[in-house]
C-alpha positions as CSV (number, residue, x, y, z in Angstrom):
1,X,141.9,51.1,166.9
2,X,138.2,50.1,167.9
3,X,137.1,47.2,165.6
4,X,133.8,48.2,166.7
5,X,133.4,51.5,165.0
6,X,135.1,50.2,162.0
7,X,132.4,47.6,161.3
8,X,129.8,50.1,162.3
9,X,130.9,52.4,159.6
10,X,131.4,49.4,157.1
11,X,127.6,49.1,157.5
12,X,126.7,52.3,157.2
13,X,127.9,52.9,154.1
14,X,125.9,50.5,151.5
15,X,122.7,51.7,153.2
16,X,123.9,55.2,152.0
17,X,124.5,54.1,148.4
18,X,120.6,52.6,148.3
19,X,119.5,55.6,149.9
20,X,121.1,58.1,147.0
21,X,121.3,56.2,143.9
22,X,117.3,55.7,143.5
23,X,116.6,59.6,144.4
24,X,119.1,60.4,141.8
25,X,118.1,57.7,138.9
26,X,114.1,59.4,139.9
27,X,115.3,62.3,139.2
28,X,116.4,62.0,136.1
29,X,113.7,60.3,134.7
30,X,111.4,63.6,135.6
31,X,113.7,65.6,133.6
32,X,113.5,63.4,130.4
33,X,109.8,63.6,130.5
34,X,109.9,67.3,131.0
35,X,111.8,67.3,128.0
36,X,110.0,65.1,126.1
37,X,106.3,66.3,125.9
38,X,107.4,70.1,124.2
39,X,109.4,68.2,121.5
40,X,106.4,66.2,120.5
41,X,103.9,68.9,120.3
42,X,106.4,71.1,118.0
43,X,106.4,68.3,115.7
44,X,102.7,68.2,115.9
45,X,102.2,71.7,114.9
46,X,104.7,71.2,112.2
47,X,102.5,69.2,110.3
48,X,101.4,69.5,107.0
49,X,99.7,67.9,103.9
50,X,99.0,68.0,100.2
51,X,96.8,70.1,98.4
52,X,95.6,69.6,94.8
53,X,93.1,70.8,92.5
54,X,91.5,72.4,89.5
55,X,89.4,75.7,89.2
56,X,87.7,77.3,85.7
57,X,86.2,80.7,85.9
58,X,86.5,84.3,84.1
59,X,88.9,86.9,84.6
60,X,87.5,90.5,84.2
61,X,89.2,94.0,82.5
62,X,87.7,97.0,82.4
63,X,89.2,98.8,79.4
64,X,88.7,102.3,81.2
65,X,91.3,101.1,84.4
66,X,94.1,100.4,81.3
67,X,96.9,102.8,81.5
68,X,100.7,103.1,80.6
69,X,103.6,103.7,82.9
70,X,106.2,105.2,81.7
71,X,107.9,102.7,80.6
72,X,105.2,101.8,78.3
73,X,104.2,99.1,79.7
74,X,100.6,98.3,79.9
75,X,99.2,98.4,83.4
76,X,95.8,96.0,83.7
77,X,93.9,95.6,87.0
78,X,91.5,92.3,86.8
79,X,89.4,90.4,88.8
80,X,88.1,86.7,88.6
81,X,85.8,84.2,89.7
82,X,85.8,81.0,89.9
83,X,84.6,77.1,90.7
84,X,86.0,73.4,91.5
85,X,87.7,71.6,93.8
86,X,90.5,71.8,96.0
87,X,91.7,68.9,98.7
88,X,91.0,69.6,101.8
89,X,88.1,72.6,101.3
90,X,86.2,70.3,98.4
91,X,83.9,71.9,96.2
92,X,84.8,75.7,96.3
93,X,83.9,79.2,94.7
94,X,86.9,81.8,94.3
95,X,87.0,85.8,93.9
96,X,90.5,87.5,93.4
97,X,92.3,90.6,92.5
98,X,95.4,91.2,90.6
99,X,97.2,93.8,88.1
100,X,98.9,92.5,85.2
101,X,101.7,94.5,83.6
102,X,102.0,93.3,80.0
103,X,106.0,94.6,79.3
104,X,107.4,96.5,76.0
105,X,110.6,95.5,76.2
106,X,109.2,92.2,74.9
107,X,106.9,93.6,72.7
108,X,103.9,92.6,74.8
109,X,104.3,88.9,74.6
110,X,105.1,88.8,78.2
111,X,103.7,90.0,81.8
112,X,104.4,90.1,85.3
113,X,101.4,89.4,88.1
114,X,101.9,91.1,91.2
115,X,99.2,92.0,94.0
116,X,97.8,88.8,93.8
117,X,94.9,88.1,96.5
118,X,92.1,85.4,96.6
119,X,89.8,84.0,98.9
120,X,88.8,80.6,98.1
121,X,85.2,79.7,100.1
122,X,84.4,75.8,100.9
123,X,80.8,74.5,100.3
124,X,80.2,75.5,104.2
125,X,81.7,78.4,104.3
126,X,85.2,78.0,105.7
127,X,87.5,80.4,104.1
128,X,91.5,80.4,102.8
129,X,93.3,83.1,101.9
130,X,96.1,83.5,99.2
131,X,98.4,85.8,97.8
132,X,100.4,85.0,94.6
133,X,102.4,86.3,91.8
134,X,104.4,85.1,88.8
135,X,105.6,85.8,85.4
136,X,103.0,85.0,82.1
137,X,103.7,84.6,78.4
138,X,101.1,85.2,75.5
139,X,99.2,82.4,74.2
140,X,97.9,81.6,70.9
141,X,94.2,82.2,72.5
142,X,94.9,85.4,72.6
143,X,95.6,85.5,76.5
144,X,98.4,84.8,78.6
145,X,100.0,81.4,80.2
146,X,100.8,82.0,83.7
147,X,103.0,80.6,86.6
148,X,102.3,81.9,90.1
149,X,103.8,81.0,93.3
150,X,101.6,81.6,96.0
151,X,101.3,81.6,100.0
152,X,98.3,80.8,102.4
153,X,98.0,83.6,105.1
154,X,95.3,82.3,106.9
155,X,91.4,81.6,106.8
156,X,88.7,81.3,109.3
157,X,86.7,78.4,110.4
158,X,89.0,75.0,110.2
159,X,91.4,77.1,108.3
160,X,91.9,80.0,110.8
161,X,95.9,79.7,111.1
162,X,96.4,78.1,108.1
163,X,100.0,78.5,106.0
164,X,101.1,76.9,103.0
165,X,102.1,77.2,99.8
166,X,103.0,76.0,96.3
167,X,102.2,76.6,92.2
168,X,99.6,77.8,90.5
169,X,99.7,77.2,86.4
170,X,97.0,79.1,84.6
171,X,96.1,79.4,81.0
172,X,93.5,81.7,79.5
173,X,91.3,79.5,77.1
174,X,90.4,83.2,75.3
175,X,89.7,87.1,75.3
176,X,86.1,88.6,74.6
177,X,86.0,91.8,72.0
178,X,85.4,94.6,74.0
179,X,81.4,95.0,75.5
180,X,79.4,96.7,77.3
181,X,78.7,95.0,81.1
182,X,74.9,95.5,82.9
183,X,76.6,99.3,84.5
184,X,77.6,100.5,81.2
185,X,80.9,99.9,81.6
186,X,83.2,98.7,78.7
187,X,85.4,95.5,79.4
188,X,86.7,92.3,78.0
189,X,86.2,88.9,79.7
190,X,88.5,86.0,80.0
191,X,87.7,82.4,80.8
192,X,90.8,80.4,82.2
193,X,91.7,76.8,84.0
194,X,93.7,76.9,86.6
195,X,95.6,74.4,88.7
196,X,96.8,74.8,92.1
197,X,100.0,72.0,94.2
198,X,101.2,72.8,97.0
199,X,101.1,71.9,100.8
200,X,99.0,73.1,103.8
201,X,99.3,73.2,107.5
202,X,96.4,73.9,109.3
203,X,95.1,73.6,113.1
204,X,92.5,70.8,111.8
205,X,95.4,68.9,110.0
206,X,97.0,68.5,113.2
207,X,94.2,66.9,115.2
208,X,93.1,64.8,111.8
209,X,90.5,66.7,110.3
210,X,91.7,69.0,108.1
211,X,89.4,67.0,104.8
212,X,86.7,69.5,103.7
213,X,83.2,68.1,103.1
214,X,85.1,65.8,101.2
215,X,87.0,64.0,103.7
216,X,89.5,61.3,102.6
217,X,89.9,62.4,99.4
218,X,93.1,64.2,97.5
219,X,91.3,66.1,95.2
220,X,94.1,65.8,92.4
């Protein structure tokens, strides 16, 4: 046997285990960091944040829109405005739609909200969206005490993308005798408080600046 090849090859073969072993340990470590940057932006968008507040205003009823289904339960479409505050949008104004369905099986001391839509507008202009629902039961004010759970479907400005939701807990504080409104028509009027916790997530949120004009505070 040739002692001379065998040492050559006993050389050779360390010089191939430092040539490999650093391509492959590189390699690896660009796949981790491949790996790694998509996870932490999916937890980024995931974020989200408390939202808290209070909101008084009036609810509206025409008495003319009242009718019965056949069930004879009483079929009431309503509209509200409102004012307060809310985390995360501040001071705020609020219109929204609903129908209220007062039921006979309970002998009108309960109701059921469906079609619920509102649009809640910040102090600059930045809008949320919401759609809610729930079940009510009659007060002693002569109005009902209702539990909505709602959803965010969006918004524009800071809250373009926004989702969410959470509980709203209303309470009518009264109901006006029928009366005539500034077009003639005949309604009753409602004042309420409302309260609104939940959760939002919102592009702004995830970059830090989802506060409204009042930013830092919870708005409770």
């Amino acid at each position: 046997m040739n002692l001379s090849r065998i040492l050559a090859a006993r050389k050779l073969r360390p010089n191939l285990r430092r040539t490999f072993c650093p391509e492959s340990l590189e390699g690896r470590k660009l796949l981790s960091t491949m790996v790694a940057h998509p996870v932490a932006d999916v937890q980024t968008d995931n974020h989200s944040v408390p939202q808290k507040g209070t909101v008084t205003g009036v609810a509206t009823i025409q008495d003319g829109a009242i009718t019965l289904d056949s069930a004879y339960n009483q079929v009431i479409p309503v509209s509200s405005t409102a004012t307060g505050h809310i985390s995360h949008l501040g001071r705020v104004t609020l219109t929204e739609t609903h129908t209220t369905t007062i039921l006979s099986a309970s002998h009108y001391t309960t109701s059921s909200v469906t079609g619920g839509a509102a649009t809640i507008t910040a102090a600059n202009g930045d809008k949320l969206f919401l759609t809610f629902g729930g079940p009510g039961v009659a007060n002693a004010a002569g109005g009902f005490d209702d539990t909505f759970t709602y959803l965010i479907t969006g918004g524009t400005g800071r809250f373009q993308g926004a989702t969410g939701s959470g509980t709203i807990v209303s309470a009518d504080q009264s109901v006006s005798k029928p009366f005539l409104d500034a077009s003639g028509h005949t309604i009753q009027t409602a004042p309420f408080v409302f309260t609104l916790d939940g959760v939002i997530s919102t592009v702004g949120s995830k970059h830090g600046h989802s506060d409204g004009p009042d930013h830092g505070k919870s708005g409770d």
